[in-house]
C-alpha positions as CSV (number, residue, x, y, z in Angstrom):
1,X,24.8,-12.8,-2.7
2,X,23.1,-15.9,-4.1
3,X,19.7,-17.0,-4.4
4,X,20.3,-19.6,-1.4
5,X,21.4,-16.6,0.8
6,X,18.1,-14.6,0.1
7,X,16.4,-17.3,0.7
8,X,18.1,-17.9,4.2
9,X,17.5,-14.3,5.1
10,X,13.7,-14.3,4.3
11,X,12.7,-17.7,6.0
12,X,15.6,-17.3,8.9
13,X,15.7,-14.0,9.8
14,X,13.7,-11.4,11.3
15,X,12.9,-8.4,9.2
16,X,14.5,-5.3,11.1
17,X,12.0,-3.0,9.6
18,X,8.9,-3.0,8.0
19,X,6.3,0.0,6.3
20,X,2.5,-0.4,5.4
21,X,1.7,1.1,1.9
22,X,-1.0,2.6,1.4
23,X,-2.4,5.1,-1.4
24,X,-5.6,5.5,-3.4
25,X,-6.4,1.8,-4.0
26,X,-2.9,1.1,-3.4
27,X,-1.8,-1.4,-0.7
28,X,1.1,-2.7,0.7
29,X,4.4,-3.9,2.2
30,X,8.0,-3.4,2.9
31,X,10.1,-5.8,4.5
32,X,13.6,-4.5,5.7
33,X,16.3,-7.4,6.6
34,X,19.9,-6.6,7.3
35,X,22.7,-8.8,5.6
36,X,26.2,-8.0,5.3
37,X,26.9,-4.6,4.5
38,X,23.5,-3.5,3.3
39,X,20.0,-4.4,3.0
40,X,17.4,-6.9,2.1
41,X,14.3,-5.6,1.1
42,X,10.9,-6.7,0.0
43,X,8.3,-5.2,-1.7
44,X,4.8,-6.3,-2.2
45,X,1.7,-3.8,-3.8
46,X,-1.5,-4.6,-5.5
47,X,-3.8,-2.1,-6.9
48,X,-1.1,-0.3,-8.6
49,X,-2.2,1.6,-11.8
50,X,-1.5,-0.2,-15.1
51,X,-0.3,1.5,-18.6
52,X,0.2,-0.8,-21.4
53,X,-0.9,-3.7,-21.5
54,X,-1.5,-4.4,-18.2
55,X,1.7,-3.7,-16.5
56,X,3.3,-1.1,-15.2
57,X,6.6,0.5,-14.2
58,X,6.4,2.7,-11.3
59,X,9.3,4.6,-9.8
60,X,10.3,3.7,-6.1
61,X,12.1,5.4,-3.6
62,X,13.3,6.0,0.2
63,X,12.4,9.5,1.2
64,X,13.8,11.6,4.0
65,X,10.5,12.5,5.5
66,X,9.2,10.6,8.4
67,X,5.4,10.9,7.6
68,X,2.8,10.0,4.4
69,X,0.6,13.1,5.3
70,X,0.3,15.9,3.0
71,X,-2.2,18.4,1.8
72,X,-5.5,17.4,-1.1
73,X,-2.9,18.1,-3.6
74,X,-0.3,16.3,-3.1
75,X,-1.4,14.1,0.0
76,X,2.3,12.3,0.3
77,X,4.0,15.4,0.4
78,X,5.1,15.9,4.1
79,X,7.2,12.4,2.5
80,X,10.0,15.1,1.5
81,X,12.9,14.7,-0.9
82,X,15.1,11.6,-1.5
83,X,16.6,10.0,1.1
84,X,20.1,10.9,0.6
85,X,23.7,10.8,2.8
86,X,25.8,11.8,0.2
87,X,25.9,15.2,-1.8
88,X,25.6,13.3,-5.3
89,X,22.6,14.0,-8.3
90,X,20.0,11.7,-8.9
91,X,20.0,8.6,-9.2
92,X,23.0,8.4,-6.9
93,X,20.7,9.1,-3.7
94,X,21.4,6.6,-0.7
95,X,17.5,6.4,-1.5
96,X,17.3,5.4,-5.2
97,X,16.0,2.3,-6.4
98,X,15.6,0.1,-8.7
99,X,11.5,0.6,-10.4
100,X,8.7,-1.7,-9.3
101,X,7.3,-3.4,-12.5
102,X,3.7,-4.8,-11.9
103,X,1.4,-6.7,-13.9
104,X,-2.5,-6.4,-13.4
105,X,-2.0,-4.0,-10.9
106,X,0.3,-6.1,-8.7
107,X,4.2,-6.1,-8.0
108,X,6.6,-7.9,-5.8
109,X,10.5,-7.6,-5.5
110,X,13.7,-8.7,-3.4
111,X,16.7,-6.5,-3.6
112,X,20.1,-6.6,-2.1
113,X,21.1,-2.9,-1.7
114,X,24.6,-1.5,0.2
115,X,23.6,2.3,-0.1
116,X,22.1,2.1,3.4
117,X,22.1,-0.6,6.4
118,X,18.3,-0.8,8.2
119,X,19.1,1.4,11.0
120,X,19.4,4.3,8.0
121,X,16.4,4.2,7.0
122,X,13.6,3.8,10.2
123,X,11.7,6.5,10.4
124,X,11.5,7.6,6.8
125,X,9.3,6.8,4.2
126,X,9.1,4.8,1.7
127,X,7.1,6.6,-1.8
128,X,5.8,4.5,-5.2
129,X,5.2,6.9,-8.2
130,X,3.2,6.5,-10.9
131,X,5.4,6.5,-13.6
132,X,8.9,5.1,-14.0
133,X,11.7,7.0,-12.6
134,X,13.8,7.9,-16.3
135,X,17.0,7.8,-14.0
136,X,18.1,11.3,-15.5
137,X,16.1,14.3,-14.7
138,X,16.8,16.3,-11.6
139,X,16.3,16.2,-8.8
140,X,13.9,13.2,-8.7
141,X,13.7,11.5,-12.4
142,X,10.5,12.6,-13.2
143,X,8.5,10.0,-12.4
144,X,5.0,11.5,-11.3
145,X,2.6,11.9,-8.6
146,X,3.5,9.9,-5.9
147,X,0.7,7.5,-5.4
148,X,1.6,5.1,-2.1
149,X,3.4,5.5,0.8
150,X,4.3,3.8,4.1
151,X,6.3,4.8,7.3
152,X,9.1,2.8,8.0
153,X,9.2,1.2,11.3
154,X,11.8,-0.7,13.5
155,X,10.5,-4.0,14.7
156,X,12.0,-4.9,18.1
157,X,13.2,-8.6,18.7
C-alpha cells in the first residue's frame, strides 16, 4: 500500500467502523476502513499524559470486550483481554498494535493492518495505556493502567 492509496481510502471511502475515546481527560477517535485484505485505521487523541519531554508513548490495543465500563479501580476493565483469533503470545494477538506516540498530549496515526478485516473487530473495544507496550511481557506487554477507551461501532451505509 502507498501513500496515494491511503489517501484514496480516507477522502473516498466510508469508514466501516468507528469508536469514541474517552478516558480521564482523554478524548477521541477511531476510524475503521476496509482495504484489501485488512484494515485502515485511524487514530486521533488529545489529552493524553506526557513523560519526557512532552511526548509520550502509550500502548494501544483491540480488546475482546464489548464495553468501557468497569469498577473505581480499574474503570475499563469490563474491556477484557486482547483481542485475539489465534492461540499465539503477545505481541502476536489479532489485536496488537503498533504504540501511539503523542506530543503535548496529542497523537494521530494511519495504519494498514491484515490481522483483522472491520467486520472482526465491531463490537469490541478499543483500550490506550499509559505506558508503552515493551512488546515482551506476558500476557499484555506491560504497558499500564489503561487510560481511554471507546466501543467500536459499525456505521451502516
Amino acid at each position: 500500500m502507498n501513500t496515494f492509496e491511503i489517501i484514496n481510502i480516507l477522502y473516498n471511502d466510508a469508514p466501516k467502523a468507528y469508536a469514541i475515546i474517552k478516558g480521564n481527560g482523554v478524548e477521541g477517535m477511531l476510524l475503521v476502513y476496509s482495504y484489501d485484505k485488512g484494515s485502515v485505521l485511524v487514530v486521533e487523541a488529545q489529552g493524553l499524559p506526557d513523560t519526557d519531554c512532552n511526548q509520550g508513548v502509550h500502548g494501544l490495543h483491540i480488546h475482546e470486550g464489548a464495553t468501557c465500563t468497569g469498577t473505581k479501580e480499574n474503570p475499563f476493565s469490563d474491556a477484557g483481554s486482547h483481542f485475539s483469533m489465534n492461540d499465539c503470545p503477545h505481541p502476536y494477538h489479532s489485536g496488537d498494535l503498533p504504540p501511539l506516540f503523542s506530543m503535548n498530549g496529542q497523537a494521530w496515526m494511519s495504519l494498514y493492518i491484515q490481522k483483522f478485516v472491520p467486520e472482526q473487530i465491531i463490537g469490541r473495544t478499543i483500550i490506550i495505556h499509559e505506558r508503552a507496550d515493551d512488546f515482551t511481557t506476558q500476557p499484555s506487554g506491560n504497558a499500564g493502567k489503561m487510560i481511554a477507551c471507546g466501543e467500536i461501532i459499525e456505521l451502516y451505509q
